[in-house]
Biopython code that builds the backbone (N, CA, C, O; Angstrom):
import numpy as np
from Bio.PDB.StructureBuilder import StructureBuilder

atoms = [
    (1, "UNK", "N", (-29.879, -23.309, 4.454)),
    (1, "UNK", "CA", (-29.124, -23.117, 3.242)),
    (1, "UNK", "C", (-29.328, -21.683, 2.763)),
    (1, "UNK", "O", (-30.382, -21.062, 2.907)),
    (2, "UNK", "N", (-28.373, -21.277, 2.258)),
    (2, "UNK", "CA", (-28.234, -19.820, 1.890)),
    (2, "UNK", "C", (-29.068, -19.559, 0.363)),
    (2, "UNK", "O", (-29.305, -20.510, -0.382)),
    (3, "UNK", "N", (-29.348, -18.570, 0.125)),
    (3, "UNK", "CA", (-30.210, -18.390, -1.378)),
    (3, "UNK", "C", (-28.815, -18.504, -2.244)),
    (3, "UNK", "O", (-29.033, -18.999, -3.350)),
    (4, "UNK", "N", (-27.859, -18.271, -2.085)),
    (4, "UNK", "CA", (-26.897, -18.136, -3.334)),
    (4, "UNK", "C", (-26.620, -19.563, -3.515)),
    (4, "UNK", "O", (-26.618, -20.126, -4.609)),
    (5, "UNK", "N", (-26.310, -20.298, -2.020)),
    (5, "UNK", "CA", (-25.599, -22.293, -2.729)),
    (5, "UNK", "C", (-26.868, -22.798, -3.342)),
    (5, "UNK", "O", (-26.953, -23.454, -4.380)),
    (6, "UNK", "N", (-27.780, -22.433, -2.614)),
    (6, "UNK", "CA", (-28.882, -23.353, -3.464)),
    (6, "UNK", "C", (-29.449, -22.836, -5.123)),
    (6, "UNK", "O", (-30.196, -23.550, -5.792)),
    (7, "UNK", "N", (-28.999, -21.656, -5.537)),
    (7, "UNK", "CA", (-28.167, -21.156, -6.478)),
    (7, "UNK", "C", (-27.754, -21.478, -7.372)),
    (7, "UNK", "O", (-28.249, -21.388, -8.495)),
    (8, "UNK", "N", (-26.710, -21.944, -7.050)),
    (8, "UNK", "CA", (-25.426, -22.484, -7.786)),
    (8, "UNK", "C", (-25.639, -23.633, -7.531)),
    (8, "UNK", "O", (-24.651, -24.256, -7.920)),
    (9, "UNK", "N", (-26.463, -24.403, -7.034)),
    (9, "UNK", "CA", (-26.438, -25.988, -6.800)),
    (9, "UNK", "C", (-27.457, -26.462, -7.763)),
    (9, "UNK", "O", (-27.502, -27.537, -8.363)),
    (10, "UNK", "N", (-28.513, -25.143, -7.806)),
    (10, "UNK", "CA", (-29.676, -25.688, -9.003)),
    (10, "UNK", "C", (-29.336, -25.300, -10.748)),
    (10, "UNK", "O", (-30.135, -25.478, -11.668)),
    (11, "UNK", "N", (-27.874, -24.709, -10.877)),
    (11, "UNK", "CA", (-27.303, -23.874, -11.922)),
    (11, "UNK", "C", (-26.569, -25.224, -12.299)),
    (11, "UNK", "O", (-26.648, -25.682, -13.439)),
    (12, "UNK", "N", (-25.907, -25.793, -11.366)),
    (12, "UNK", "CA", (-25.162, -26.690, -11.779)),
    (12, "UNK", "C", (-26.098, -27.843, -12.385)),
    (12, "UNK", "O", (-25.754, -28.456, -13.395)),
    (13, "UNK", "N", (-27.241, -28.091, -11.745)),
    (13, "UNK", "CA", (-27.724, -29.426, -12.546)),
    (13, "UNK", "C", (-29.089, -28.725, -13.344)),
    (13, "UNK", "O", (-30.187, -29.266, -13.480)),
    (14, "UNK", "N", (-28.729, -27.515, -13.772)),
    (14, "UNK", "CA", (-30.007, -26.547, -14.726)),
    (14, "UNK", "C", (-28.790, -27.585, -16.475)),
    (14, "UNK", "O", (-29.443, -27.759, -17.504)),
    (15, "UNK", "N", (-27.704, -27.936, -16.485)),
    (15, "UNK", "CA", (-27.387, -28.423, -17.898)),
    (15, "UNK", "C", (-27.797, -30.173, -17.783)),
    (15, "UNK", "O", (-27.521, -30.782, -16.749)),
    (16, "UNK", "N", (-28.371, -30.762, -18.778)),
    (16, "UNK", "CA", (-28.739, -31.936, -19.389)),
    (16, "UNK", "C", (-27.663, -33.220, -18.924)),
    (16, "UNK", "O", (-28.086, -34.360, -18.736)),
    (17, "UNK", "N", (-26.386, -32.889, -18.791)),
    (17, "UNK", "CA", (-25.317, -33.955, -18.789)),
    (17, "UNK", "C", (-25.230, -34.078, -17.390)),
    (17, "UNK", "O", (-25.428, -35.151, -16.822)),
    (18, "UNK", "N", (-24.951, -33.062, -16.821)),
    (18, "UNK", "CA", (-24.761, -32.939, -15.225)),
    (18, "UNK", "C", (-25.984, -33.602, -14.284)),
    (18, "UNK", "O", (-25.672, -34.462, -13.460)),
    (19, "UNK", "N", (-27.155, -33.251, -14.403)),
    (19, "UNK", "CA", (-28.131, -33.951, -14.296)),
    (19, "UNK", "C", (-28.169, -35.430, -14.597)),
    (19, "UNK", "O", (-28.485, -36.412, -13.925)),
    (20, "UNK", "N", (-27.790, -35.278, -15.690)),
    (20, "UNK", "CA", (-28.184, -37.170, -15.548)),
    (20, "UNK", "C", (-26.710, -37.979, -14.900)),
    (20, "UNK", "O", (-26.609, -39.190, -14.703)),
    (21, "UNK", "N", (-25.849, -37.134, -14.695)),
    (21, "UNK", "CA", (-24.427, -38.150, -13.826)),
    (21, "UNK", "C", (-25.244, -37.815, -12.062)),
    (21, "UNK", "O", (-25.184, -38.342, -10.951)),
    (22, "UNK", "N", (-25.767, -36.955, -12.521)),
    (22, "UNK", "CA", (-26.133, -36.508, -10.687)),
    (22, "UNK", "C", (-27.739, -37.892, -10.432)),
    (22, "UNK", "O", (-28.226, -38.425, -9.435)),
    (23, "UNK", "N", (-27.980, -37.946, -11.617)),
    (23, "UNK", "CA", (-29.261, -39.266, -11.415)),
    (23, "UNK", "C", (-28.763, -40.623, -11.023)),
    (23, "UNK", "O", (-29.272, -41.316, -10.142)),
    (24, "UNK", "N", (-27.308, -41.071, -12.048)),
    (24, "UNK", "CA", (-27.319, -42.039, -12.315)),
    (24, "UNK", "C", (-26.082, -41.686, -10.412)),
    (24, "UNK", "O", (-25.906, -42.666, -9.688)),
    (25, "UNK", "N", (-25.653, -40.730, -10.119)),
    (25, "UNK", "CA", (-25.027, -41.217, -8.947)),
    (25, "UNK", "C", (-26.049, -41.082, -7.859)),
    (25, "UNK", "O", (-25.622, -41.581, -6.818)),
    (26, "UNK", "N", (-27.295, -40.561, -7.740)),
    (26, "UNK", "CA", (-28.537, -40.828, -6.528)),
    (26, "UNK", "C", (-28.916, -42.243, -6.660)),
    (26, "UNK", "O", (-29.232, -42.896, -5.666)),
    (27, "UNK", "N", (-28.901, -42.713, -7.764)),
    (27, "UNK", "CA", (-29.534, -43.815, -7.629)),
    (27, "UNK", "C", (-28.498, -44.739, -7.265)),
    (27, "UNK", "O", (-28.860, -45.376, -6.276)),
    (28, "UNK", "N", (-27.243, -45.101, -7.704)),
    (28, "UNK", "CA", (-25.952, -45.709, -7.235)),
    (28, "UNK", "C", (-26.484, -46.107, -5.270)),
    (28, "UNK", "O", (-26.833, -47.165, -4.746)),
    (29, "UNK", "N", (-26.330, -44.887, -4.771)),
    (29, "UNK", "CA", (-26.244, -44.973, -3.244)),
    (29, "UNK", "C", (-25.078, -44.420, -3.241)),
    (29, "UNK", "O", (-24.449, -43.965, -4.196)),
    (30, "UNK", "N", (-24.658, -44.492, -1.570)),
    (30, "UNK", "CA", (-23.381, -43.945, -1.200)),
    (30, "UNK", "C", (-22.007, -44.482, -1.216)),
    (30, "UNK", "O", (-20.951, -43.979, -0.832)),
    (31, "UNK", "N", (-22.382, -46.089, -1.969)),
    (31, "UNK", "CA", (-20.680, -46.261, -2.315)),
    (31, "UNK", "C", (-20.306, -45.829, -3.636)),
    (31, "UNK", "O", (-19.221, -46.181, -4.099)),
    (32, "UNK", "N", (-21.241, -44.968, -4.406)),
    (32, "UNK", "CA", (-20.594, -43.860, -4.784)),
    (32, "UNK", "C", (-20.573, -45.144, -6.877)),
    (32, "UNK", "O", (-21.112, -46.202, -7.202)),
    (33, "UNK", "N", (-19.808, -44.314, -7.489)),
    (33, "UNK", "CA", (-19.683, -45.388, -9.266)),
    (33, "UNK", "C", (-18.248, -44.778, -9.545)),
    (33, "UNK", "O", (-17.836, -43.621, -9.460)),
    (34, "UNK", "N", (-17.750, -45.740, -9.840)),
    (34, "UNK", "CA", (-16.103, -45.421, -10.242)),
    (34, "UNK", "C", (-16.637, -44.382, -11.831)),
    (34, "UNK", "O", (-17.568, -44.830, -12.500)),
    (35, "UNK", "N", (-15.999, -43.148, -12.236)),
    (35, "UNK", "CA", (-15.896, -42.607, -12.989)),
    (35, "UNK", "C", (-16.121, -43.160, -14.270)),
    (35, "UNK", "O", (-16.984, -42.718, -15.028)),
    (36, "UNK", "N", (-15.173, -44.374, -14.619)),
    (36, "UNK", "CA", (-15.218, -44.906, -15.629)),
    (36, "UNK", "C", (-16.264, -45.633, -15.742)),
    (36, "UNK", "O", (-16.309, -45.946, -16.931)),
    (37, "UNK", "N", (-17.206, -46.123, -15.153)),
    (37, "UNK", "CA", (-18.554, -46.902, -14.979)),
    (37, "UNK", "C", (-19.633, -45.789, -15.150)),
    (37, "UNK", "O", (-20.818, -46.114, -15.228)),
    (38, "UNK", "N", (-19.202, -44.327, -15.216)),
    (38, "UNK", "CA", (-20.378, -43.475, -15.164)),
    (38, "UNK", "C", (-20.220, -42.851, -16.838)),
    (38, "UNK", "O", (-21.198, -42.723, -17.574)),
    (39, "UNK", "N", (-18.802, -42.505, -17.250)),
    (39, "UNK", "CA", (-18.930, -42.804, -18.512)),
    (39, "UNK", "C", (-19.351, -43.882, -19.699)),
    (39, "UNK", "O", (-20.001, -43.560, -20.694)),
    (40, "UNK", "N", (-18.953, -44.976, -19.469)),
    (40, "UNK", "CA", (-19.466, -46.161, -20.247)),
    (40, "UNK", "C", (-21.117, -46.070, -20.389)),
    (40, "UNK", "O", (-21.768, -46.275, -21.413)),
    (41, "UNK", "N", (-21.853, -45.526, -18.434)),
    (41, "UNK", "CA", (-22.991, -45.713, -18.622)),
    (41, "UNK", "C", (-24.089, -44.307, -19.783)),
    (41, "UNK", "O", (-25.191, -44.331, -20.332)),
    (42, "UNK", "N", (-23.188, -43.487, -19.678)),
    (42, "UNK", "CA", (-23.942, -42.066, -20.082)),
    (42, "UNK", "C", (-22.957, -42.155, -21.763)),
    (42, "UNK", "O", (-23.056, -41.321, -22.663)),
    (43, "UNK", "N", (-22.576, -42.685, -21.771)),
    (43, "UNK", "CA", (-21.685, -42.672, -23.480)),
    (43, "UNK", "C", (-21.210, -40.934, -23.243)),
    (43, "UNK", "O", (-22.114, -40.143, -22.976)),
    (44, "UNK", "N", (-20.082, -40.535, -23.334)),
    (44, "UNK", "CA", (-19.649, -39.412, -22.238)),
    (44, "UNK", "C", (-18.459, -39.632, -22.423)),
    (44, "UNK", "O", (-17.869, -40.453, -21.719)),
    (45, "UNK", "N", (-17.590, -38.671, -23.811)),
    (45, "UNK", "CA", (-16.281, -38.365, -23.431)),
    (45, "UNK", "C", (-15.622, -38.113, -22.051)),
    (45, "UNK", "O", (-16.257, -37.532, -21.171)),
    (46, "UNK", "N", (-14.155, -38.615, -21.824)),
    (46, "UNK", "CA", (-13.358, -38.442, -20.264)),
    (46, "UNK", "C", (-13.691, -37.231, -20.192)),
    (46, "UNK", "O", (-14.435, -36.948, -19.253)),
    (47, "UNK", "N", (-13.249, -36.064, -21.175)),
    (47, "UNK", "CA", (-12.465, -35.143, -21.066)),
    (47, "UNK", "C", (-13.928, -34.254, -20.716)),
    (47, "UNK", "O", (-13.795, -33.262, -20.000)),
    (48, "UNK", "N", (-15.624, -34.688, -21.329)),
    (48, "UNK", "CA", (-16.657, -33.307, -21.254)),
    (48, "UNK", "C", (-16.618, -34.669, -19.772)),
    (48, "UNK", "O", (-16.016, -34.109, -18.855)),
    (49, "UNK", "N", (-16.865, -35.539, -19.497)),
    (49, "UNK", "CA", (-17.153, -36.158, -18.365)),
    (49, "UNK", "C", (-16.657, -35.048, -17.094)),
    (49, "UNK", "O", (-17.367, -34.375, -16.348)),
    (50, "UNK", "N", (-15.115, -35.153, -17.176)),
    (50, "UNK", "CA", (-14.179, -34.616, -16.048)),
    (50, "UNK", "C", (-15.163, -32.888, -15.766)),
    (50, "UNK", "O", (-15.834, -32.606, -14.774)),
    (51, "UNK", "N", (-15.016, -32.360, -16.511)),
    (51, "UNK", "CA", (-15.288, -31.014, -16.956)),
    (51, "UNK", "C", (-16.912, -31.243, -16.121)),
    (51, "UNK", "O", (-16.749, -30.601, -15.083)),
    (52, "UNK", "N", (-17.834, -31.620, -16.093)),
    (52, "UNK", "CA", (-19.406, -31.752, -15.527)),
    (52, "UNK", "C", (-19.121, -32.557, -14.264)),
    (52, "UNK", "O", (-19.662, -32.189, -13.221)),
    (53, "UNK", "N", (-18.442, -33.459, -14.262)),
    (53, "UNK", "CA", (-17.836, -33.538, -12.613)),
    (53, "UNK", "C", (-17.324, -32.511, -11.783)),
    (53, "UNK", "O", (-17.887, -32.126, -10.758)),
    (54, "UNK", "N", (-16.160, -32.030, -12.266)),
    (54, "UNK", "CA", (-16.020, -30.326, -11.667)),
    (54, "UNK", "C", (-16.999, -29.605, -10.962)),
    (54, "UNK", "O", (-17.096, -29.109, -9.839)),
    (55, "UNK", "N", (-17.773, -29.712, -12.081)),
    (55, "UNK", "CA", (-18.750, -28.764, -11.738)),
    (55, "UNK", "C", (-19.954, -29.363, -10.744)),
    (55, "UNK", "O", (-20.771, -28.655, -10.156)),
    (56, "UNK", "N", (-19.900, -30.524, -10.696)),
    (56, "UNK", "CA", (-20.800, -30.938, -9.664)),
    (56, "UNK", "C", (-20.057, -30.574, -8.363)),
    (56, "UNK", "O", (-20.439, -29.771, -7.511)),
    (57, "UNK", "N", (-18.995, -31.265, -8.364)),
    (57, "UNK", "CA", (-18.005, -30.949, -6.686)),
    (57, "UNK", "C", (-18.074, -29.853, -6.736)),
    (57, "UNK", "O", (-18.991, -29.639, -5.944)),
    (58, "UNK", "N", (-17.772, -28.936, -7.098)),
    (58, "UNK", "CA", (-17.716, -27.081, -7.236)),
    (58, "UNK", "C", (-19.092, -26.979, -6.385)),
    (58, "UNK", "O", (-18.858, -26.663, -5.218)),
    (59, "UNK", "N", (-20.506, -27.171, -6.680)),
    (59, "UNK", "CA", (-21.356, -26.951, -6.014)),
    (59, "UNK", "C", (-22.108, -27.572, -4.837)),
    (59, "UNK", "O", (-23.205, -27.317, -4.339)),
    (60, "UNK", "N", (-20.922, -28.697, -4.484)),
    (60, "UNK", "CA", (-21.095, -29.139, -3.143)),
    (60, "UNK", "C", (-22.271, -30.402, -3.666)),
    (60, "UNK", "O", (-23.272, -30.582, -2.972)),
    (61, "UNK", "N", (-22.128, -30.916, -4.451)),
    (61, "UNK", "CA", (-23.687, -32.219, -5.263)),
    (61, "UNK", "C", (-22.931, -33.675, -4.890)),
    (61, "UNK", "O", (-23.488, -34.769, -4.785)),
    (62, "UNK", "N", (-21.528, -33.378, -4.721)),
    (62, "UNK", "CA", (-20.997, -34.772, -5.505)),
    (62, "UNK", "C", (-19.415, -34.626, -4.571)),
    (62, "UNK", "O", (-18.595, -33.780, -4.929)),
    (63, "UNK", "N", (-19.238, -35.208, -3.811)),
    (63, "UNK", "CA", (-17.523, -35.583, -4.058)),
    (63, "UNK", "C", (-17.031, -36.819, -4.806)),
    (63, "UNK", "O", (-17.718, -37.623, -5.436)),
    (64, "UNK", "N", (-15.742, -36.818, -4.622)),
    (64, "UNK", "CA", (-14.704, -37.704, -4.935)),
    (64, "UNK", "C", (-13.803, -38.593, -3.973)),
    (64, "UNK", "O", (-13.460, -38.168, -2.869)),
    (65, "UNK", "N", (-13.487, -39.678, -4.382)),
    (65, "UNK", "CA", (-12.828, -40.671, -3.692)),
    (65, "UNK", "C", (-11.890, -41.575, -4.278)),
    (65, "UNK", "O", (-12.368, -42.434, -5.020)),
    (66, "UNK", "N", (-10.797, -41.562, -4.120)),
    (66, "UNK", "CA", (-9.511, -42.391, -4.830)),
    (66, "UNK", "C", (-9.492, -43.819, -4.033)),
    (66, "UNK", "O", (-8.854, -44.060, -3.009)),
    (67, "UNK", "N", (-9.963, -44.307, -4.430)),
    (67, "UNK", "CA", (-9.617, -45.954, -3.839)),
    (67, "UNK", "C", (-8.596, -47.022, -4.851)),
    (67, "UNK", "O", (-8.885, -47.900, -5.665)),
    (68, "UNK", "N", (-7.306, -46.474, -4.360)),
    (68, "UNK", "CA", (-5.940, -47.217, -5.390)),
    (68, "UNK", "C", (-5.958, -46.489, -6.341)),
    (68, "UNK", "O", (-5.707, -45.286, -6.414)),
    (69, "UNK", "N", (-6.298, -47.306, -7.201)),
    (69, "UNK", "CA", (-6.308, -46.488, -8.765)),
    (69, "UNK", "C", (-7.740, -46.148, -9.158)),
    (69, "UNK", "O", (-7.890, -45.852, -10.344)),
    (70, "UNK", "N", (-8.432, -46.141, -8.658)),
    (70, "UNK", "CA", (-10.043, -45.991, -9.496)),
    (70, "UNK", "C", (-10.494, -44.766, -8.601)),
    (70, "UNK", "O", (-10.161, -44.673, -7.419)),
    (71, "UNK", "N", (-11.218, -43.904, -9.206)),
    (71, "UNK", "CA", (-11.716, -42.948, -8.850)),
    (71, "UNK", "C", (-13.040, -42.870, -8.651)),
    (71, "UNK", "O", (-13.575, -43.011, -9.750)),
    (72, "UNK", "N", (-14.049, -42.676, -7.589)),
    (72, "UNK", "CA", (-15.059, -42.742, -6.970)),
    (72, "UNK", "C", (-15.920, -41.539, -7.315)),
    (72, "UNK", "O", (-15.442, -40.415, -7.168)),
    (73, "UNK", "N", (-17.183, -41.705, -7.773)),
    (73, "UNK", "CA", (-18.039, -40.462, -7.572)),
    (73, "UNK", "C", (-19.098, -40.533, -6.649)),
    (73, "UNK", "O", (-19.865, -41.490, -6.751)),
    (74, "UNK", "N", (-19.295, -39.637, -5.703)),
    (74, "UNK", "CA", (-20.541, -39.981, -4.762)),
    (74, "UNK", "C", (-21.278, -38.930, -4.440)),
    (74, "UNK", "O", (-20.890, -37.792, -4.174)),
    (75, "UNK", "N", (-23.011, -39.608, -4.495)),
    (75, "UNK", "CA", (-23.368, -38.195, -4.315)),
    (75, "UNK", "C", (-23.402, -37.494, -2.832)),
    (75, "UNK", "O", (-23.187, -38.304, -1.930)),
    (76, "UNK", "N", (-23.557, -36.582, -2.544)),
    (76, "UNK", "CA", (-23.506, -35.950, -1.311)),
    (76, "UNK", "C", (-25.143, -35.714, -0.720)),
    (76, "UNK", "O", (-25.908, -34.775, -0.941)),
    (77, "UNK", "N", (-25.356, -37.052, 0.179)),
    (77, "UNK", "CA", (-26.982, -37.080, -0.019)),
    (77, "UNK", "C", (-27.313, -35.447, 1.461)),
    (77, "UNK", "O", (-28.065, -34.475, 1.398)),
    (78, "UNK", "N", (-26.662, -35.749, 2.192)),
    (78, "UNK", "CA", (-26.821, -34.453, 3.185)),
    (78, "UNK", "C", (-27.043, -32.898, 2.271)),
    (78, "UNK", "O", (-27.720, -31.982, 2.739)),
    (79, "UNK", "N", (-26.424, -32.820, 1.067)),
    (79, "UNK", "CA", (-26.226, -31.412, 0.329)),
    (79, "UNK", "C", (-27.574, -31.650, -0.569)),
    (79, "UNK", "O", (-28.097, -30.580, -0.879)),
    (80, "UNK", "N", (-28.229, -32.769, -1.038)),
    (80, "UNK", "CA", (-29.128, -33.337, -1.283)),
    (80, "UNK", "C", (-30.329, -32.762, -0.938)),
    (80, "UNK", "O", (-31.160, -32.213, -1.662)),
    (81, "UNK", "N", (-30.325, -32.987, 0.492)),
    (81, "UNK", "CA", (-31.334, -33.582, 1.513)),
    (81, "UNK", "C", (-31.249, -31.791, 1.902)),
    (81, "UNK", "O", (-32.353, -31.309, 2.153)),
    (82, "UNK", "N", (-30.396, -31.089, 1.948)),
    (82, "UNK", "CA", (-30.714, -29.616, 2.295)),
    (82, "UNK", "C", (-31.174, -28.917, 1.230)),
    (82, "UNK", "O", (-32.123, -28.186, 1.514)),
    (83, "UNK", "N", (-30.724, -28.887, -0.220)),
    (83, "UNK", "CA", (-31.404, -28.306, -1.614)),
    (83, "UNK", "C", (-33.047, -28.451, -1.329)),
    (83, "UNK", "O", (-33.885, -27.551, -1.390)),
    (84, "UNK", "N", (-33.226, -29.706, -1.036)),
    (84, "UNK", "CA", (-34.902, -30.444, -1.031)),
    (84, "UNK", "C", (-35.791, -29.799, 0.330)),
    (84, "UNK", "O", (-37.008, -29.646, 0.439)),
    (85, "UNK", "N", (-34.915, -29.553, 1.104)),
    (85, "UNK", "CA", (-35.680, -28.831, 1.747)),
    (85, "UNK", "C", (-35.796, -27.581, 2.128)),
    (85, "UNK", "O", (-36.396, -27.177, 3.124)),
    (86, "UNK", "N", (-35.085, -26.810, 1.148)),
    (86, "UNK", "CA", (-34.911, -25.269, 1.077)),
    (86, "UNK", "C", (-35.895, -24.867, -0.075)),
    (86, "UNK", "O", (-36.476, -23.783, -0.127)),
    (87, "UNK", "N", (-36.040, -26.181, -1.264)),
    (87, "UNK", "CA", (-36.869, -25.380, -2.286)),
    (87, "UNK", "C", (-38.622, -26.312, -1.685)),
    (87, "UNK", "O", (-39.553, -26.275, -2.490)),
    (88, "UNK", "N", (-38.804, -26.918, -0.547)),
    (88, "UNK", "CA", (-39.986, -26.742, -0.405)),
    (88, "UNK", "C", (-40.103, -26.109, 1.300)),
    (88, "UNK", "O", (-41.209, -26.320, 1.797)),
    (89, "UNK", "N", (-39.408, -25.601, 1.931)),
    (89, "UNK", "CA", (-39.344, -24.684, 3.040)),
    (89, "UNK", "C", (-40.322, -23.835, 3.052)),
    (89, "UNK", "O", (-39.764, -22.964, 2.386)),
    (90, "UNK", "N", (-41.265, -23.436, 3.267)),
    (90, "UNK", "CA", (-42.876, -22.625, 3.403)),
    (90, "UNK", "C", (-43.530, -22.965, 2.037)),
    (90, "UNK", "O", (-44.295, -22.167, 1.495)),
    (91, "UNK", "N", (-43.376, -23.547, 1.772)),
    (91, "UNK", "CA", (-44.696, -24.004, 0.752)),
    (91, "UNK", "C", (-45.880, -23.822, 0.842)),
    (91, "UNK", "O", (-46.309, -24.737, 1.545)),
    (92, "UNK", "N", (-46.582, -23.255, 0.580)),
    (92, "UNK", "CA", (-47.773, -23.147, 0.484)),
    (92, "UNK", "C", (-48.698, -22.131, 1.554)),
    (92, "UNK", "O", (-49.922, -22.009, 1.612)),
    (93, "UNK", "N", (-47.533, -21.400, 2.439)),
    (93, "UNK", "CA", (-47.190, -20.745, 3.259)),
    (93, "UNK", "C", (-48.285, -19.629, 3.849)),
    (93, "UNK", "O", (-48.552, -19.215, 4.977)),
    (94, "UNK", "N", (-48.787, -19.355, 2.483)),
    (94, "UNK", "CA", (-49.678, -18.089, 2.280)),
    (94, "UNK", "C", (-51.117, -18.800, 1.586)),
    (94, "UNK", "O", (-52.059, -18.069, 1.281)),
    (95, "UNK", "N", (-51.170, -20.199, 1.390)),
    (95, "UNK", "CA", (-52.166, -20.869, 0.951)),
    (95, "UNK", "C", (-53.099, -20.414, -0.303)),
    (95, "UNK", "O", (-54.291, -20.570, -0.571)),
    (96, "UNK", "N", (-51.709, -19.611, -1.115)),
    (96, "UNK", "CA", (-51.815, -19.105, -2.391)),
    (96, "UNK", "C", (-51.594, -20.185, -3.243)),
    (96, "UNK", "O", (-51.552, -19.877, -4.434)),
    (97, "UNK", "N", (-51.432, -21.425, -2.960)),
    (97, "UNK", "CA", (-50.697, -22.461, -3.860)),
    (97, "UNK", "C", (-51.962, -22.888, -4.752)),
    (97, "UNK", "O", (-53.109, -22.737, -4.332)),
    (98, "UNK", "N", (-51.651, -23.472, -6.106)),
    (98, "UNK", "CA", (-52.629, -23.627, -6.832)),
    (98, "UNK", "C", (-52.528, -25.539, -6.527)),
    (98, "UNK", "O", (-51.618, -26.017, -7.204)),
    (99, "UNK", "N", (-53.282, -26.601, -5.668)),
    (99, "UNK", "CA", (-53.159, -27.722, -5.233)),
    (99, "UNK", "C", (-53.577, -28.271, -6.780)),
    (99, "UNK", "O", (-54.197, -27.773, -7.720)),
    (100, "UNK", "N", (-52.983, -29.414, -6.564)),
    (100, "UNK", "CA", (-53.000, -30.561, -7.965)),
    (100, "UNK", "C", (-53.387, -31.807, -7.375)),
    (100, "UNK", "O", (-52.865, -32.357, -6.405)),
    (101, "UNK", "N", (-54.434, -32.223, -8.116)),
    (101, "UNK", "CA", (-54.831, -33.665, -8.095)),
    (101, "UNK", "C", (-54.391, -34.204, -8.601)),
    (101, "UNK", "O", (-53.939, -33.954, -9.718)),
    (102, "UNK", "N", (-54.304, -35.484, -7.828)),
    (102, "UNK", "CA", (-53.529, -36.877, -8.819)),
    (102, "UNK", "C", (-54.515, -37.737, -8.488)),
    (102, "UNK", "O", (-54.494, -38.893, -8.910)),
]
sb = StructureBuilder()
sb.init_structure("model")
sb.init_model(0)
sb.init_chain("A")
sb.init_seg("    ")
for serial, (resi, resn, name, xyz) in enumerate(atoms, 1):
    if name == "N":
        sb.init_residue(resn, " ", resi, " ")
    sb.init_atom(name, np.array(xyz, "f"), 0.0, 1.0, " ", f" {name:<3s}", serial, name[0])
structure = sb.get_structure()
């Protein structure tokens, strides 16, 4: 993954709303939550809804899927699964890391 998508992929869910549609669609799975099921769940005007969807597809987090009339959100676990392993890709590399107990 390039330094700029992962970028713009951590810009996109750096706002409060976007983040939590990007939670509530990881946890969904991959058949994805009809739009209107993701508003009802986040209490989430259509219109700021549509607008933070945008912006998820824009950064490659999330597509879309028309099945008849209902509209699909899903997350994109591959675009996922590359963010996660670009921001821990040499970790600890230089064994400068400050380790944490749990």
């Amino acid at each position: 993954m390039k330094l700029e998508d992962a970028a713009a992929q951590l810009e996109a869910l750096g706002n409060p709303t976007r983040l939590a549609v990007y939670r509530v669609l990881i946890q969904t799975g991959p058949g994805g939550k009809p739009v209107g099921d993701i508003q009802r769940k986040l209490d989430i005007p259509a219109s700021t809804l549509s607008h933070h969807i945008a912006k998820l597809v824009q950064a490659g987090l999330i597509r879309q899927e028309r099945v008849s009339r209902t509209l699909y959100c899903k997350a994109d676990y591959s675009n996922m699964d590359a963010l996660m392993r670009f921001m821990v890709r040499n970790c600890c590399a230089d064994d400068s890391c400050v380790r944490v107990s749990r």
